[in-house]
N, CA, C and O atoms as CSV, one atom per row, in Angstrom:
chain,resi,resn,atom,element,x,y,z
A,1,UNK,N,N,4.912,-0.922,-44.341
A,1,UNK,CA,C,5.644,-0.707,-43.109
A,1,UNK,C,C,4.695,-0.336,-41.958
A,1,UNK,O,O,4.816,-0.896,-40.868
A,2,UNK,N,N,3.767,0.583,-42.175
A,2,UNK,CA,C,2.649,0.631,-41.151
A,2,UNK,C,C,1.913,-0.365,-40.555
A,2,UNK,O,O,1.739,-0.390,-39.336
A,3,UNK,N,N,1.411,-1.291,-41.400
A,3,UNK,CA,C,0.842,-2.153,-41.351
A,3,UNK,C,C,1.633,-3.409,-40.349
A,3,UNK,O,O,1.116,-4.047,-39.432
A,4,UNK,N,N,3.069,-3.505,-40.887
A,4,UNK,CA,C,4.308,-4.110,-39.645
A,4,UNK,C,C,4.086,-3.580,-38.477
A,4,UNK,O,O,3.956,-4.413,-37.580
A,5,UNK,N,N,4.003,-2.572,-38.194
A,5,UNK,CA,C,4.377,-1.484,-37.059
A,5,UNK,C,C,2.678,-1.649,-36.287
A,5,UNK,O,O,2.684,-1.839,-35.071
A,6,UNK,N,N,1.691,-1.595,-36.794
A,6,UNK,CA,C,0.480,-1.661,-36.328
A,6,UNK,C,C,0.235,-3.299,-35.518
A,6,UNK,O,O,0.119,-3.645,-34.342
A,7,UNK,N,N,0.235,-3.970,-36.742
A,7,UNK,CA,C,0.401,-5.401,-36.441
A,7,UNK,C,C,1.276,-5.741,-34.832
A,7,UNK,O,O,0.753,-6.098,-33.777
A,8,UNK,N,N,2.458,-5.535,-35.059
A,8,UNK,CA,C,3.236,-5.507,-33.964
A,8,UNK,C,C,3.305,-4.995,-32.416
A,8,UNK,O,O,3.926,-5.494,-31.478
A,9,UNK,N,N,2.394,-3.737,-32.449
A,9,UNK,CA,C,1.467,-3.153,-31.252
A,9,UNK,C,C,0.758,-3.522,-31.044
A,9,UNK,O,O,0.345,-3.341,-29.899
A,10,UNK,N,N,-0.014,-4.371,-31.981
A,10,UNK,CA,C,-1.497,-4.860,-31.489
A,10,UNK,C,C,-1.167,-6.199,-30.499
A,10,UNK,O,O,-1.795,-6.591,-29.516
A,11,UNK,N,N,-0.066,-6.696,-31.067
A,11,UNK,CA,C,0.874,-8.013,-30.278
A,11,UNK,C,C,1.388,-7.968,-29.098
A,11,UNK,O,O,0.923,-8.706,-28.229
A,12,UNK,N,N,2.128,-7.363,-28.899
A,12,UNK,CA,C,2.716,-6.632,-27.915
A,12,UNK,C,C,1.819,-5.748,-26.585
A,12,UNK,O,O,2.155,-5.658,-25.404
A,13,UNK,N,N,0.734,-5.233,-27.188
A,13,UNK,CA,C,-0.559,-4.889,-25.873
A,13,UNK,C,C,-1.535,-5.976,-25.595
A,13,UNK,O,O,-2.153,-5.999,-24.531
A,14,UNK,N,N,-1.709,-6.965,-26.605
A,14,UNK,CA,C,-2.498,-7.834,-26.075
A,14,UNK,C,C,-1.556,-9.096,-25.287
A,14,UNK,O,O,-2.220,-9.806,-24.532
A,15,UNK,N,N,-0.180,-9.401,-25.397
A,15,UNK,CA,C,0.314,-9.905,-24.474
A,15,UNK,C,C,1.118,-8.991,-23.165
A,15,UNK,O,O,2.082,-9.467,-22.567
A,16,UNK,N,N,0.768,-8.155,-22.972
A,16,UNK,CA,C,0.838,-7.555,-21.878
A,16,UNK,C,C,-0.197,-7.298,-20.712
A,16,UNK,O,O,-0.050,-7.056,-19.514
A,17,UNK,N,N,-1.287,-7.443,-21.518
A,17,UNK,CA,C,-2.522,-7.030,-20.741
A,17,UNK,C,C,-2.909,-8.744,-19.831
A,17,UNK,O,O,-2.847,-9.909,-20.222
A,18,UNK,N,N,-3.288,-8.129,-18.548
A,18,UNK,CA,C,-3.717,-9.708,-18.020
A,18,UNK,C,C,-5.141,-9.148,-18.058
A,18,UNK,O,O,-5.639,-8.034,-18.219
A,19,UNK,N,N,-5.743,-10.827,-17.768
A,19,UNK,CA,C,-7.427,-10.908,-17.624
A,19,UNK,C,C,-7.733,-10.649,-16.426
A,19,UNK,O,O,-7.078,-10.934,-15.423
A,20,UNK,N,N,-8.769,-10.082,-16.492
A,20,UNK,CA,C,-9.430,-9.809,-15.123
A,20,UNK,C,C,-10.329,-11.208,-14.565
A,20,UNK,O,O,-11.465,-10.744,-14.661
A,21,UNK,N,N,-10.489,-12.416,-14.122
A,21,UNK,CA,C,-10.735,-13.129,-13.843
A,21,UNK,C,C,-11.876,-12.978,-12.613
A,21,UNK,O,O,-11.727,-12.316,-11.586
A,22,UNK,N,N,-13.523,-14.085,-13.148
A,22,UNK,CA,C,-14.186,-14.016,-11.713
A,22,UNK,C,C,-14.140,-13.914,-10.599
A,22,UNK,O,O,-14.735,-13.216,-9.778
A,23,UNK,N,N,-13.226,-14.814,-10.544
A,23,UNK,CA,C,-12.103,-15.462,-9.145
A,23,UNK,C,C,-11.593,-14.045,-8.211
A,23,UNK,O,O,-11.593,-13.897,-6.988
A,24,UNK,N,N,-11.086,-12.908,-9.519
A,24,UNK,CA,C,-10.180,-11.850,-9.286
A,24,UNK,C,C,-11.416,-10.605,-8.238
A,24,UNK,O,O,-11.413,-9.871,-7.251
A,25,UNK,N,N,-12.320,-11.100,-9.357
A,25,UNK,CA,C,-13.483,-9.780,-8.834
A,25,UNK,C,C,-14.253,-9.865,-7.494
A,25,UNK,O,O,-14.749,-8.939,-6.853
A,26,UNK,N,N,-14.236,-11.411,-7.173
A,26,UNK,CA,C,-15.014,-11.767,-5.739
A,26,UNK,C,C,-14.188,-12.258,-5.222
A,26,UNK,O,O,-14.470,-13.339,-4.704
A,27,UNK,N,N,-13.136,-11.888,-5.118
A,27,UNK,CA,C,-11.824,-11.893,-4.173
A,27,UNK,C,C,-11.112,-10.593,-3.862
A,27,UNK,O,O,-9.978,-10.543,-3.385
A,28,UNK,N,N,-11.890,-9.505,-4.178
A,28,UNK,CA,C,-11.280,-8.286,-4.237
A,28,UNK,C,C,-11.667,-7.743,-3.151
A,28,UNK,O,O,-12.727,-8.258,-2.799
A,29,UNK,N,N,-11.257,-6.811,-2.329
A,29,UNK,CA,C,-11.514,-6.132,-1.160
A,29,UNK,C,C,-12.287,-5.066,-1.300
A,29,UNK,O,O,-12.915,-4.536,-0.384
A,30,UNK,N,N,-12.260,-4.592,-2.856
A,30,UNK,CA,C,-13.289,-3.249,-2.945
A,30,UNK,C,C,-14.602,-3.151,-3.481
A,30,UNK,O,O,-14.758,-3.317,-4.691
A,31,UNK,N,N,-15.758,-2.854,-2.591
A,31,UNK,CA,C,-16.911,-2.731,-2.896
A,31,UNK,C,C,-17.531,-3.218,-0.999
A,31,UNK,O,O,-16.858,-3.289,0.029
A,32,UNK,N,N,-18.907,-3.443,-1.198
A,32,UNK,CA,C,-19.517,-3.351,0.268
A,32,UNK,C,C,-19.605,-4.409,1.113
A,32,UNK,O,O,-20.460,-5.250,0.836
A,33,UNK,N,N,-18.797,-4.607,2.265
A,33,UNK,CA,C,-19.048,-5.948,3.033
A,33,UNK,C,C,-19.639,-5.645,4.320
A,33,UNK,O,O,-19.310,-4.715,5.056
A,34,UNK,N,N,-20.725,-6.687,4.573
A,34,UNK,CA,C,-21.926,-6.252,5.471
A,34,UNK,C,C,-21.001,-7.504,6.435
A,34,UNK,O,O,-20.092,-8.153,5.917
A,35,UNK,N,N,-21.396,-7.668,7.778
A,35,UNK,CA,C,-20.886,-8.425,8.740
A,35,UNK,C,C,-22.512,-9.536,9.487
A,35,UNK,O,O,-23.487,-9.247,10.181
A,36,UNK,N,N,-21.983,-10.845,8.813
A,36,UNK,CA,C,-22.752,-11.588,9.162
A,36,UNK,C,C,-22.679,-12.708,10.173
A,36,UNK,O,O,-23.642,-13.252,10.713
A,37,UNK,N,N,-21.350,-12.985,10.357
A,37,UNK,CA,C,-21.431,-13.746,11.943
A,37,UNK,C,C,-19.767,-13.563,12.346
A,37,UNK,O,O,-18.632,-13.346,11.922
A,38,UNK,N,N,-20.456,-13.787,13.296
A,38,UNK,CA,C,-18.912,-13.606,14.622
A,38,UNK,C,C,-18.569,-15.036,15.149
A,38,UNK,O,O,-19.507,-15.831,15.082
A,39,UNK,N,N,-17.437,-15.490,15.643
A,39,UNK,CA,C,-16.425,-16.499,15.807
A,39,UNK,C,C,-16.010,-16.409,16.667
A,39,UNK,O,O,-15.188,-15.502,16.537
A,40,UNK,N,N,-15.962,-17.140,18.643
A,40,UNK,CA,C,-15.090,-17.228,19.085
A,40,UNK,C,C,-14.559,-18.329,19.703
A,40,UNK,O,O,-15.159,-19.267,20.228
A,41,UNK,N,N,-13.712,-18.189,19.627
A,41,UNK,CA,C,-12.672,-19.437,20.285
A,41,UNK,C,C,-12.297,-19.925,21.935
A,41,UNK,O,O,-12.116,-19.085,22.816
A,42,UNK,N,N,-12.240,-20.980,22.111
A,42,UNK,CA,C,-12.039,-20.739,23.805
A,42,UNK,C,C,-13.285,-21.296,24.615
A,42,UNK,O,O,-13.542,-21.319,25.819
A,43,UNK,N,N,-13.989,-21.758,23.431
A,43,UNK,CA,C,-15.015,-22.378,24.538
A,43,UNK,C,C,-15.285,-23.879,24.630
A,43,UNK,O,O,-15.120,-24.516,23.590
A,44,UNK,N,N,-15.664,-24.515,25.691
A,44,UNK,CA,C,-15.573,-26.251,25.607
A,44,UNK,C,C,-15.774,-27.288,24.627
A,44,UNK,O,O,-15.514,-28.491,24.660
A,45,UNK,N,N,-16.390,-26.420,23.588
A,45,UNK,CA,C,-16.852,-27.554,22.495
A,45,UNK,C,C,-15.556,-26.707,21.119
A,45,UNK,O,O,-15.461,-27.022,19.932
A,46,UNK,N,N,-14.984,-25.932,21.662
A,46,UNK,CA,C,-14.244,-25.318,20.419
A,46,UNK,C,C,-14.481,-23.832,19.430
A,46,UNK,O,O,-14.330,-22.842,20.146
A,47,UNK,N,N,-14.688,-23.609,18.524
A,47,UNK,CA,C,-15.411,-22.462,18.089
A,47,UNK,C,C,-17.275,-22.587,18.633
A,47,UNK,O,O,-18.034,-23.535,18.835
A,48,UNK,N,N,-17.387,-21.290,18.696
A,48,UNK,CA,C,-18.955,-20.743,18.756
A,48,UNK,C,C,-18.978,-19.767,18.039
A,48,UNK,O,O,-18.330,-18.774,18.369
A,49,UNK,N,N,-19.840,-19.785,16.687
A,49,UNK,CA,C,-20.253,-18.867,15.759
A,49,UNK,C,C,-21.527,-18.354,16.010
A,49,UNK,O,O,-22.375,-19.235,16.156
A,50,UNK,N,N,-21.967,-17.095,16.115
A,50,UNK,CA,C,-23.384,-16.605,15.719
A,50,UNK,C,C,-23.664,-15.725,14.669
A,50,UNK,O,O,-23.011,-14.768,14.255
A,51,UNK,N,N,-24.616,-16.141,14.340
A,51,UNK,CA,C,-24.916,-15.343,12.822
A,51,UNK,C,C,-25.331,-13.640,14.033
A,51,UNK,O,O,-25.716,-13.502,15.194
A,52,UNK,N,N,-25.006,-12.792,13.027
A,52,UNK,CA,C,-25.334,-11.352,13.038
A,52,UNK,C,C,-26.429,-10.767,12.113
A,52,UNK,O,O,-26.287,-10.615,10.900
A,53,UNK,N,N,-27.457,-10.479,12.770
A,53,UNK,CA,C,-28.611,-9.671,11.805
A,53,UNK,C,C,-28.080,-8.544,11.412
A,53,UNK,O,O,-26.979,-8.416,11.949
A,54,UNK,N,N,-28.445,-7.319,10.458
A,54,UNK,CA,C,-28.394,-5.876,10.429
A,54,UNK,C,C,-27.066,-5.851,10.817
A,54,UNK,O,O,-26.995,-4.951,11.654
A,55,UNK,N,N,-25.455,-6.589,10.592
A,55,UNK,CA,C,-24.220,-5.920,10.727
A,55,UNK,C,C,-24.085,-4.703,10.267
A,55,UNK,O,O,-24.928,-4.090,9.612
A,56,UNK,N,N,-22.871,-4.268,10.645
A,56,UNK,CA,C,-21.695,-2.945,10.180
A,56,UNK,C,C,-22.248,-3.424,8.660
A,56,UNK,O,O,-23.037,-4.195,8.114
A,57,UNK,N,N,-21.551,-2.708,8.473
A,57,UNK,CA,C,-21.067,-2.491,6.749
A,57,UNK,C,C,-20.075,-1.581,6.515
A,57,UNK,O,O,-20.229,-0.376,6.712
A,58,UNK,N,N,-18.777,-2.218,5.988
A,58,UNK,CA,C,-17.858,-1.849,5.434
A,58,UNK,C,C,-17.726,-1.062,3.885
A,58,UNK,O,O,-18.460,-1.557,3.031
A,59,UNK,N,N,-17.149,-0.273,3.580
A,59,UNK,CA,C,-17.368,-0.075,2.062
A,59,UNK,C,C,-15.978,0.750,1.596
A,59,UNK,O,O,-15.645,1.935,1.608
A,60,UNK,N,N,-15.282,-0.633,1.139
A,60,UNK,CA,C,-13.755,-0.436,0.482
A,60,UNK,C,C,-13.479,0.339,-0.868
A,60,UNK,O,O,-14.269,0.056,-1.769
A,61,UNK,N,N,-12.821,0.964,-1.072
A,61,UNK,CA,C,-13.373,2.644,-2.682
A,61,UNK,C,C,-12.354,1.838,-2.642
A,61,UNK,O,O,-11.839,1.189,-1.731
A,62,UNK,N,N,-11.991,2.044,-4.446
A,62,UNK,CA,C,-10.756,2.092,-5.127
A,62,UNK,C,C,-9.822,3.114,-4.153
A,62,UNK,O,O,-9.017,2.328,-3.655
A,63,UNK,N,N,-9.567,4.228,-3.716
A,63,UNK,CA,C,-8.536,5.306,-4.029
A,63,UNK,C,C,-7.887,4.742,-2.302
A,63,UNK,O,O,-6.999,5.440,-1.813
A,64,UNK,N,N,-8.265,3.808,-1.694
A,64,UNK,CA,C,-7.837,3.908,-0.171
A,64,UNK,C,C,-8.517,4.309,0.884
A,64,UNK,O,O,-8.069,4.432,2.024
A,65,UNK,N,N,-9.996,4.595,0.386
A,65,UNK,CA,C,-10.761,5.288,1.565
A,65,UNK,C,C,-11.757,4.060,1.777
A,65,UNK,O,O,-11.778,2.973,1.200
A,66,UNK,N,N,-12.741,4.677,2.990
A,66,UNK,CA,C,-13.210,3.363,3.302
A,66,UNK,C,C,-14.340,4.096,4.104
A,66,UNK,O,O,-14.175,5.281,4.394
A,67,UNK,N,N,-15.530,3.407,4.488
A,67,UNK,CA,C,-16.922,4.073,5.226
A,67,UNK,C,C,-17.028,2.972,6.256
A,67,UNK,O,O,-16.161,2.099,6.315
A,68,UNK,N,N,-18.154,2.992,7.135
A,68,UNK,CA,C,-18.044,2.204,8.062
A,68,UNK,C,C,-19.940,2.564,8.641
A,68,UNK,O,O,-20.232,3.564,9.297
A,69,UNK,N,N,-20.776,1.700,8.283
A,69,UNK,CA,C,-21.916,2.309,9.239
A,69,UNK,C,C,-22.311,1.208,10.091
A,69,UNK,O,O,-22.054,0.053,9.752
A,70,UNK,N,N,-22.984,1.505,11.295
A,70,UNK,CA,C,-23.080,0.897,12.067
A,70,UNK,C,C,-22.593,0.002,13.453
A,70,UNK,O,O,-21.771,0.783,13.931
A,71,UNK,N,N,-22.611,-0.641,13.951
A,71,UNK,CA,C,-21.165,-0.806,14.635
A,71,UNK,C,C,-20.801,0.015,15.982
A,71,UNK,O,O,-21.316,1.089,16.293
A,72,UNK,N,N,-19.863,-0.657,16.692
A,72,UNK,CA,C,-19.362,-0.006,18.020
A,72,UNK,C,C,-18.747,1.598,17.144
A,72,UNK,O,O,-18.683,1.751,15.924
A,73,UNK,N,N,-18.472,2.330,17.914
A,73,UNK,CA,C,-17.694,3.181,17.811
A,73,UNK,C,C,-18.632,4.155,16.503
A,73,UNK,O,O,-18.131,4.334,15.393
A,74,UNK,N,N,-19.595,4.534,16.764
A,74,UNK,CA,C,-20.215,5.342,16.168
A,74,UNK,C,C,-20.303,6.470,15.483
A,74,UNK,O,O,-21.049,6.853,14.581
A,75,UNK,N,N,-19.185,7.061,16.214
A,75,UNK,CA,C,-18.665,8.422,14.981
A,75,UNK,C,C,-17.403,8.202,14.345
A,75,UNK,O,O,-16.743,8.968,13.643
A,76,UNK,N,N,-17.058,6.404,14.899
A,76,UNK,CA,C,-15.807,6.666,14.036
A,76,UNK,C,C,-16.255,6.126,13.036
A,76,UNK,O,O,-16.856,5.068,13.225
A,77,UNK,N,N,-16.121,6.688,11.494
A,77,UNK,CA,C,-16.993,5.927,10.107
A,77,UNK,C,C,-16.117,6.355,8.831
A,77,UNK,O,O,-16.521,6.113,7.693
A,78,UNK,N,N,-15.256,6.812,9.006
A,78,UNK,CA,C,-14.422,7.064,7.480
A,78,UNK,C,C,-12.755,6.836,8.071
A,78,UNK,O,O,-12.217,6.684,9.168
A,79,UNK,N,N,-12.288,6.924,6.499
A,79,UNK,CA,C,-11.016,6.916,6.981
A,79,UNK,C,C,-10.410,6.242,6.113
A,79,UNK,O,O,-11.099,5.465,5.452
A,80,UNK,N,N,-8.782,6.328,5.809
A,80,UNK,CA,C,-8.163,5.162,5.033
A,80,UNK,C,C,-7.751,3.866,5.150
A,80,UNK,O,O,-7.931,3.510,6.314
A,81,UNK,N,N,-7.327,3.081,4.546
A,81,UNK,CA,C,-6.818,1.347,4.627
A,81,UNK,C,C,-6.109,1.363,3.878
A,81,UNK,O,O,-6.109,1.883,2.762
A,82,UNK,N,N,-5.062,0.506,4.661
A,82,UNK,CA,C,-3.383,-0.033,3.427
A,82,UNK,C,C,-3.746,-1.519,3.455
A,82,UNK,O,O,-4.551,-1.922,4.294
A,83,UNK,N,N,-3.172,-2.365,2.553
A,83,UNK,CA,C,-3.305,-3.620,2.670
A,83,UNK,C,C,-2.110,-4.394,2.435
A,83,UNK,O,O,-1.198,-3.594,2.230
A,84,UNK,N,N,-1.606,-5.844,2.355
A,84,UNK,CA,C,-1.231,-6.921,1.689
A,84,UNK,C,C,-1.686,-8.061,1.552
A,84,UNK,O,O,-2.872,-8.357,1.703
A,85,UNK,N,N,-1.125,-8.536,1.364
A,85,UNK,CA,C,-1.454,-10.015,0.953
A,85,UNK,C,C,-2.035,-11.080,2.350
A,85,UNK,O,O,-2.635,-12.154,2.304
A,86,UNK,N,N,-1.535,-10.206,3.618
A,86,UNK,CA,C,-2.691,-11.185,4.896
A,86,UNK,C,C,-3.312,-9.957,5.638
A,86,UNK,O,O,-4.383,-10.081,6.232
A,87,UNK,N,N,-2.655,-8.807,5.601
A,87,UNK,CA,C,-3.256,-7.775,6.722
A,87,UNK,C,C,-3.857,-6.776,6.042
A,87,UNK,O,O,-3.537,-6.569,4.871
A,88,UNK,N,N,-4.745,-6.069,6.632
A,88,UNK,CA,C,-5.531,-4.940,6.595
A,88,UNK,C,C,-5.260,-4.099,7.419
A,88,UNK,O,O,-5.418,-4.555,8.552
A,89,UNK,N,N,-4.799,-2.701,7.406
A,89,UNK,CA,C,-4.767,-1.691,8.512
A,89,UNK,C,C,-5.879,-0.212,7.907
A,89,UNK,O,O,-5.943,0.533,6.929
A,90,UNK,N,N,-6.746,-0.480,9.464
A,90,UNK,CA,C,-7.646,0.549,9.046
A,90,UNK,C,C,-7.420,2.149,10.004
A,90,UNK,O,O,-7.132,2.113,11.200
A,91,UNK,N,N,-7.591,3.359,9.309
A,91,UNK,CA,C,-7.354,4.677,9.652
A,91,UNK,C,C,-8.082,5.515,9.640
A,91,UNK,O,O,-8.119,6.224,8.634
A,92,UNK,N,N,-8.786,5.729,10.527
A,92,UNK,CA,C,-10.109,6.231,11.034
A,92,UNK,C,C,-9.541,7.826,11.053
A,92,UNK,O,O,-8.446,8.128,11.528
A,93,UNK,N,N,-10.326,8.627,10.552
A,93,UNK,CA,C,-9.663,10.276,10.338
A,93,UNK,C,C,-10.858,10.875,10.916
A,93,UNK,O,O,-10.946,12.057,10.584
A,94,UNK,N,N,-11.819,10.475,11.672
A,94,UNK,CA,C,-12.560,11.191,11.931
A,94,UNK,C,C,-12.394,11.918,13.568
A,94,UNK,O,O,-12.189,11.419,14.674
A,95,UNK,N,N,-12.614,13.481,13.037
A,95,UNK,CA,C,-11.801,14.242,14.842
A,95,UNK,C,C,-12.879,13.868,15.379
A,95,UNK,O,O,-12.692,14.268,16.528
A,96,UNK,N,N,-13.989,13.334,15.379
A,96,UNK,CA,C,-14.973,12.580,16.876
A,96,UNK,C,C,-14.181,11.397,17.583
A,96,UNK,O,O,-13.898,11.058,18.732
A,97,UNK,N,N,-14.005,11.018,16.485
A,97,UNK,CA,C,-13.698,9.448,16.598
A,97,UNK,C,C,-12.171,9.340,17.947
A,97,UNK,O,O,-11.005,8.972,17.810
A,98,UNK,N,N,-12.975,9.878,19.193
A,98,UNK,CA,C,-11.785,9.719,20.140
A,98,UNK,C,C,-11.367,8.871,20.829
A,98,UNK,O,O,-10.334,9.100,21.458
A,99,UNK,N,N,-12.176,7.305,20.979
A,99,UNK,CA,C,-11.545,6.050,20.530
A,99,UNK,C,C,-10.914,5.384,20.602
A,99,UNK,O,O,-10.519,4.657,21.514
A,100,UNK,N,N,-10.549,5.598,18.976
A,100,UNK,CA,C,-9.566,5.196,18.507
A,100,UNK,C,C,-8.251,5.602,18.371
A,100,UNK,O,O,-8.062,5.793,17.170
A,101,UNK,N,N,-7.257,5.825,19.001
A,101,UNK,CA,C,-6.318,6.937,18.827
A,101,UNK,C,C,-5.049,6.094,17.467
A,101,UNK,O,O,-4.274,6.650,16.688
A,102,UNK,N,N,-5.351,4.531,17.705
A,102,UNK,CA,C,-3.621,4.039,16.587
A,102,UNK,C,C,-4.617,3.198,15.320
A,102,UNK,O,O,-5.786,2.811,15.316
A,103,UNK,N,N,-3.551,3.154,14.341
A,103,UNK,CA,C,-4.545,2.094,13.895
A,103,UNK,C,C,-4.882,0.656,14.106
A,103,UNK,O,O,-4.420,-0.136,14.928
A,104,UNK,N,N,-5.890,0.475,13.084
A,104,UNK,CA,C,-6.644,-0.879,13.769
A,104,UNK,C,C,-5.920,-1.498,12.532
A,104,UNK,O,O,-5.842,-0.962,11.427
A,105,UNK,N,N,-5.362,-2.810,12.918
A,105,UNK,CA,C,-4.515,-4.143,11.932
A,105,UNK,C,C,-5.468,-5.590,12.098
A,105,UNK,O,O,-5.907,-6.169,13.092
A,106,UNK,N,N,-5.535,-5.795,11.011
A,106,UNK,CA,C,-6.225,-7.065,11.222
A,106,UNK,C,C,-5.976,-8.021,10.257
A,106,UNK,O,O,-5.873,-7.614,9.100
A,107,UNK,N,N,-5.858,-9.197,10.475
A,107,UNK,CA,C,-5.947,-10.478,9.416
A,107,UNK,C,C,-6.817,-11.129,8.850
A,107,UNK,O,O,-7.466,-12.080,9.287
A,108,UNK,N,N,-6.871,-10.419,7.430
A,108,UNK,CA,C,-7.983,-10.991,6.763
A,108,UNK,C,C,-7.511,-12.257,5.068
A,108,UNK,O,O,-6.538,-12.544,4.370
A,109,UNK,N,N,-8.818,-12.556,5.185
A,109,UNK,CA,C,-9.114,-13.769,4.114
A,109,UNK,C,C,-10.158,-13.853,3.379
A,109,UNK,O,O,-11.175,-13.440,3.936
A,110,UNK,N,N,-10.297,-14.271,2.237
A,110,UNK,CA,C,-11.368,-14.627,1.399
A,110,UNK,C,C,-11.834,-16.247,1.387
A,110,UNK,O,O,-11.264,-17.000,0.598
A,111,UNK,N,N,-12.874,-16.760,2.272
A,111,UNK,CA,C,-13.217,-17.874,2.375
A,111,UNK,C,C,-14.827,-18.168,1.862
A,111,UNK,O,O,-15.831,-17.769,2.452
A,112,UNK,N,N,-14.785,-19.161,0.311
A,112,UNK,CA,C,-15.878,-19.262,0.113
A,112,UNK,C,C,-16.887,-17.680,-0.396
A,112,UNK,O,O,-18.115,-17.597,-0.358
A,113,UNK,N,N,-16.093,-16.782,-0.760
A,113,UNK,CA,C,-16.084,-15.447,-1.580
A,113,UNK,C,C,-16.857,-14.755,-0.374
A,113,UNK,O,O,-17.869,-14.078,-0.558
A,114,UNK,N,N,-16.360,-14.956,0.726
A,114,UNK,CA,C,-16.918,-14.094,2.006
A,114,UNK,C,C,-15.480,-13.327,2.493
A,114,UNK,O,O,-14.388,-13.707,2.070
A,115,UNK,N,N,-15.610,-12.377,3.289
A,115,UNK,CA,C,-13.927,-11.830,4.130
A,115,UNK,C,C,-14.421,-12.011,5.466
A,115,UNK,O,O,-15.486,-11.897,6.073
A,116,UNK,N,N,-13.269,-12.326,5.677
A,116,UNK,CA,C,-12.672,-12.840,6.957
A,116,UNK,C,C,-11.951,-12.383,8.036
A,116,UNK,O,O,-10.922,-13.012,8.282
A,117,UNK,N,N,-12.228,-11.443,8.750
A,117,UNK,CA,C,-11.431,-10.354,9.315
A,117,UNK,C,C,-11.022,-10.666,10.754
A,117,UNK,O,O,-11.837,-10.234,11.569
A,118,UNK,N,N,-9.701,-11.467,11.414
A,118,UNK,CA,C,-9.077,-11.617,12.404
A,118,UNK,C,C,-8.337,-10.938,13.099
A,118,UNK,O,O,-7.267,-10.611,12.585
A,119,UNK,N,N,-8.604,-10.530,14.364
A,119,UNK,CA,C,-7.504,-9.941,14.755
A,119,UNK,C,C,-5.944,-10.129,14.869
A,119,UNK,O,O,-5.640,-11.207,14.359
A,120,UNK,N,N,-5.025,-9.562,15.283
A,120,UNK,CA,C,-3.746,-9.905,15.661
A,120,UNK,C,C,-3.424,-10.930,16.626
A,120,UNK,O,O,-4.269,-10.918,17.522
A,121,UNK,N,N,-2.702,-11.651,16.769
A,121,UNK,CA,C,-2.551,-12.523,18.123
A,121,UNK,C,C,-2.014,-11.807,19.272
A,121,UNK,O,O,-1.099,-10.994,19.141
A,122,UNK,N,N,-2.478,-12.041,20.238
A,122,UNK,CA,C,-2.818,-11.264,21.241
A,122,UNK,C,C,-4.076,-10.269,22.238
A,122,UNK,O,O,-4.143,-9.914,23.415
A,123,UNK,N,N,-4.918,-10.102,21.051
A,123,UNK,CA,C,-6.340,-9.549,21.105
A,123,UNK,C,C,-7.144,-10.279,21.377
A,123,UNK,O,O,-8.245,-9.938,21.810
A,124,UNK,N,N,-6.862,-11.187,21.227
A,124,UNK,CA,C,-8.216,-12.749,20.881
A,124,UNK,C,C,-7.519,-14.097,21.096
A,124,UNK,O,O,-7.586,-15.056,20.327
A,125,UNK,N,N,-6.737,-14.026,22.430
A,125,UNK,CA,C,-5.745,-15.168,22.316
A,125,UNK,C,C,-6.524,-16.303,22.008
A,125,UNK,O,O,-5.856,-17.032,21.274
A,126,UNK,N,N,-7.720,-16.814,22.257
A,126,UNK,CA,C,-8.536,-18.031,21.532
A,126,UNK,C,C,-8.900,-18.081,20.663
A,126,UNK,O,O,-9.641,-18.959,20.222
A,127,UNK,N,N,-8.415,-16.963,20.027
A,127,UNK,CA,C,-9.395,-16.838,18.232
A,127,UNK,C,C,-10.359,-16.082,18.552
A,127,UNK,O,O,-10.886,-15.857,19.642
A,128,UNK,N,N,-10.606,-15.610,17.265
A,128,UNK,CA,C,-12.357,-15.056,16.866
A,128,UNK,C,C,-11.824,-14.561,15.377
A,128,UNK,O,O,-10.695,-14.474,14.896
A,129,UNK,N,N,-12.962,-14.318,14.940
A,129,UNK,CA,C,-13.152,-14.239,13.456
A,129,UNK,C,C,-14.224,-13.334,13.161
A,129,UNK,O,O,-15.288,-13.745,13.623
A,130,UNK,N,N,-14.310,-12.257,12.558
A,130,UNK,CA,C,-15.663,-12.054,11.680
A,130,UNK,C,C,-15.918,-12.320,10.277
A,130,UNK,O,O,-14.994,-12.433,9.471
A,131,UNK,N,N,-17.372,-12.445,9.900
A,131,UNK,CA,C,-17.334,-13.162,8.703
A,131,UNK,C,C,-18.166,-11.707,7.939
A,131,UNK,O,O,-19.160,-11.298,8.540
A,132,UNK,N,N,-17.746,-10.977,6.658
A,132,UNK,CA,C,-18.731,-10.202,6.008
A,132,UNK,C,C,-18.898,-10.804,4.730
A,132,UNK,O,O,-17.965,-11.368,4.159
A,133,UNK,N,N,-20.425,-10.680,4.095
A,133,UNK,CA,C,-20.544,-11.251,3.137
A,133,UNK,C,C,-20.830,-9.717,2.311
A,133,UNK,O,O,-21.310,-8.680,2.770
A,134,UNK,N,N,-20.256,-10.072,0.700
A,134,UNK,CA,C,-19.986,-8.421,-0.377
A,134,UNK,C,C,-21.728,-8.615,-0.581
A,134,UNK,O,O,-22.424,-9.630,-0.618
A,135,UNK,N,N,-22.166,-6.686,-0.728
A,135,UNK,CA,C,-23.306,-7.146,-0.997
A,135,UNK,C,C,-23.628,-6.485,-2.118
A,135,UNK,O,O,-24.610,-6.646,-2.842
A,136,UNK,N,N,-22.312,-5.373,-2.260
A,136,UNK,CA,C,-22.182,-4.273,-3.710
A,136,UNK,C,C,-20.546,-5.075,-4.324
A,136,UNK,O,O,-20.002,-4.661,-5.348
């Protein structure tokens, strides 16, 4: 009867459990994204991209928190992020950080295992884009 009962758990957790897939891990939002070119829209030939030396760097934790070095806005560098499935909203908690007073929303993507971070429409009525590539 143990042996039923063992058997039967072992069944039952291994079809419950999903795989963690490559695909899953360099499509994930958490770990370090450095910012390597910028995107904007609106000009005569269409997009203009330039690569970025020495970007920001982003750095997404498991628990909701998030770092930020480099970059405009200089003391603003921590803080939390909610996500779904197209947006990112970031929450800067730092009392320097005077700024920023709401949060920042943005539309992001995984293109070619890079993120893709767009603003809202309205901010960038021609587009723009940043591109970070993970480097942790």
């Amino acid at each position: 009867m143990k042996n039923i009962i063992i058997i039967l758990m072992t069944c039952i957790l291994s079809i419950g459990c999903s795989k963690v897939t490559k695909e899953d891990i360099e499509n994930s939002l958490i770990g370090k994204w450095q910012l390597i070119e910028t995107c904007e829209g609106g000009t005569p030939t269409g997009w203009a991209c330039n690569p970025v030396e020495d970007g920001l760097i982003f750095n997404f934790k498991n628990d909701n928190s998030f770092s930020k070095e480099g970059g405009l806005l200089e003391n603003c560098n921590l803080g939390t992020y909610t996500y779904n499935n197209t947006n990112i909203i970031l929450i800067y908690n730092n009392s320097e950080c005077e700024n920023v007073n709401e949060p920042i929303e943005r539309i992001f993507t995984f293109e070619n295992k890079d993120l893709v971070l767009s603003p809202l429409i309205g901010l960038c009525p021609e587009g723009c884009t940043s591109r970070y590539k993970k480097i942790l």
